[in-house]
N, C-alpha and C positions, 0 to 999 in steps of 0.2 A: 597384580594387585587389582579387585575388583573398584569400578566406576566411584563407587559409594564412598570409598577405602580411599581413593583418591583426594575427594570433595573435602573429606575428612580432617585428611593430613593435610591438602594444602590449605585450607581455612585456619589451619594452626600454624603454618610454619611460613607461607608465603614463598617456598622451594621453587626456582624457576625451572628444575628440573620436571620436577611435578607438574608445572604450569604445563609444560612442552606436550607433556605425555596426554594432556588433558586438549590441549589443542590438537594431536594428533584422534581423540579420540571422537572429538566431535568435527572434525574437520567436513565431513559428508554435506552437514550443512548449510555449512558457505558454501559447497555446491550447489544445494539445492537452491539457497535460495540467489545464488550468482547466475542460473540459470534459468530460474524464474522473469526475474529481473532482465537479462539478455534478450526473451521479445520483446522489450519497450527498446534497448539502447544497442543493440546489435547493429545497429549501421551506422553507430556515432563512436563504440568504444570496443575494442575487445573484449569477450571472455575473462580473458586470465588477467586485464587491471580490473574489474569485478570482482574477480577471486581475491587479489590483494586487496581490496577494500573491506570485501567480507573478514576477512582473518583478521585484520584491524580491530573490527568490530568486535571478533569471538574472541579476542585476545582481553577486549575491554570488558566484555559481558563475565568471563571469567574473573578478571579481576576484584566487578565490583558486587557479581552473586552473593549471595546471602542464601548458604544454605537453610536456613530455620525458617525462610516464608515459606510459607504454604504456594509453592508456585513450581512447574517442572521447567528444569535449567533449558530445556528444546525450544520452549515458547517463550520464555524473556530472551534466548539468544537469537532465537532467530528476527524476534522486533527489533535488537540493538544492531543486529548483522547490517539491516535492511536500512536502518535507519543513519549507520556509516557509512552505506555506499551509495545512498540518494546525498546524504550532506559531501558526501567528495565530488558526487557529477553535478552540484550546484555549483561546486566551486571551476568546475573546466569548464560554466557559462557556453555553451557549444549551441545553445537554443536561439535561432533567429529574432530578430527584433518584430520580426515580420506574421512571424507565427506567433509570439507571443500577442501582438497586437489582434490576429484571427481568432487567439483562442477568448481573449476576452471578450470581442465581438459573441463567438458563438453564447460563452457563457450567459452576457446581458443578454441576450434575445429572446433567451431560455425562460431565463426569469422575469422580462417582460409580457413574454406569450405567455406564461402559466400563471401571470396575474390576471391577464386578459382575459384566459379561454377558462380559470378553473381548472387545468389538469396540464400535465404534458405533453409536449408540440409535438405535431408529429414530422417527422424529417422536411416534406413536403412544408409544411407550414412555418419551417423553422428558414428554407430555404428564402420563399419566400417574403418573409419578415424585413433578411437581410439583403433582401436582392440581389442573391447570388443561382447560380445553378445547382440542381441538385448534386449532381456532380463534385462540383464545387465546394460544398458543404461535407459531402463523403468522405473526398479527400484532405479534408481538414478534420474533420474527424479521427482519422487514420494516423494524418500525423500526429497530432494531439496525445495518442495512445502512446506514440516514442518520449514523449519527456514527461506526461501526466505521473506526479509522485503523488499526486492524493490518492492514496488508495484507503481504503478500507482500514487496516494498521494505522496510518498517518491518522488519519478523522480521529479515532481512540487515542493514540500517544498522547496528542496534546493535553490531553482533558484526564489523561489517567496516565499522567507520569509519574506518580508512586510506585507501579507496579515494573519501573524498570530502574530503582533510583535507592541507593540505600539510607536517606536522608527516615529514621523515624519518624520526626514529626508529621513528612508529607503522609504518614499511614494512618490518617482521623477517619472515625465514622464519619465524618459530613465528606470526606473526600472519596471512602468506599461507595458512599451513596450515592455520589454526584456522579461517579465513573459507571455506577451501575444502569443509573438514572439515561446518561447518553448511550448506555449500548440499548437498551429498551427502545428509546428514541431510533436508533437505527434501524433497530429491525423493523419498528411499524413505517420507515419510512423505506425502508427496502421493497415490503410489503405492499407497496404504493406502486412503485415501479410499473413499467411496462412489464407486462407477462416474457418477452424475450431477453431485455434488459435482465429483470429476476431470475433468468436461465442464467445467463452468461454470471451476474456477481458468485449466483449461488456456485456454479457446477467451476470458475475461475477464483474464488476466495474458500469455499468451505471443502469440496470435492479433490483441489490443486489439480486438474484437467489445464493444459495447455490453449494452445487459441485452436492448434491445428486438431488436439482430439474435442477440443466443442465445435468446433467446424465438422468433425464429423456428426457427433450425433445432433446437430442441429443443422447438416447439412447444407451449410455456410461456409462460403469461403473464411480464410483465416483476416485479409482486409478487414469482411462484413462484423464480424466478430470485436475486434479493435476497436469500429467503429462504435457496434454497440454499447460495450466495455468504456468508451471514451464518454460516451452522452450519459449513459448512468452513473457515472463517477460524479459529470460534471451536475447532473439531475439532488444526486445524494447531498456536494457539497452546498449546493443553492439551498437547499431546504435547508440544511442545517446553518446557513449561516441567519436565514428569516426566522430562525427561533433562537436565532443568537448564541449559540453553542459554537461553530467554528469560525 
């Protein structure tokens, strides 16, 4: 039975049989994006409870698809995937009190310096700020990269949760507009970005390149890369939260 033929019948009949054959068919996904996902939490969690977090998810994304939107079932699933197994490793709390306290540090300093200076700090001056070593500041960067769930997805979900939610009402033109209105906003603030930073979102969010294959063609260790990946995340949500969108 072709894919289509599937959507079809179980949108009519809700056959758990059906369901099965349907998670068998997209199941690649939650690989993919369970392995995505594993260079942030790879030293905190296994693979394979990823994997059971992910199906979770693609169990739910099936349930609640609505074939008649205008949307491909790959990209609402794989947001819901993502968005089941960041809310499961919120919940196993595994993140130090200690980091969490550095990474708000890093954050404020960011947004102090860039009220200062007009643009954003550069590592050196970010070190600086907080009176720590650069060093010091790198590796907290790094770490930051292992629990950081803002990503690029999260920043959108919030603000454009119609498009993963079968609720009609949330589907109003002021709400198409308003989701349209923040992805515009992102990209001219992507736009902004350091020139290395703009490597790493673009060639690690649009490209799906790993840390280890931007570490090649950027000729960066995979650390250096994370770190990057980690300041621009935290770069994107500071602006967006000063124009009061996240």
């Amino acid at each position: 039975m072709k894919t289509e033929e599937l959507w079809k019948k179980y949108t009519r009949t809700k056959d758990r049989t059906i369901r099965q054959m349907l998670i068998e068919e997209y199941i690649s996904l939650v690989k993919i994006v369970a392995g995505r996902m594993y260079n942030f939490y790879g030293s905190k969690i296994e693979y394979e409870d990823l994997v059971g977090f992910g199906v979770m998810g693609l169990i739910d994304s099936i349930e609640r698809f609505d074939i008649s939107k205008d949307i491909k079932f790959e990209t609402y699933a794989q947001i819901r995937i993502k968005g089941t197994i960041i809310d499961n490793i919120r919940k196993l709390d595994w993140i130090p009190r200690t980091l969490r306290k550095k990474s708000k540090d890093v954050q404020n300093g960011m947004v102090n310096l860039e009220n200062k200076l007009g643009r954003s700090p550069s590592n050196g001056e970010l070190s600086e700020y907080l009176s720590i070593s650069l060093e010091e500041l790198e590796a907290t960067l790094a770490d930051i990269a292992n629990f950081n769930v803002a990503s690029l997805e999260d920043l959108l979900v919030n603000k454009g949760e119609y498009y993963i939610r079968n609720d009609k009402n949330l589907n109003t033109p002021e709400n198409v507009y308003e989701t349209k209105e923040i992805k515009e906003i992102l990209g001219r603030i992507i736009d902004e970005l350091q020139d290395n930073e703009k490597t790493v979102i673009s060639l690690y969010y649009y490209e799906k390149l790993t840390y280890k294959e931007i570490g090649y063609i950027m000729e960066l260790s995979e650390s250096r890369i994370s770190q990057i990946h980690s300041k621009a995340i935290l770069n994107i949500k500071n602006k967006l939260i000063k124009l009061g969108v996240y």
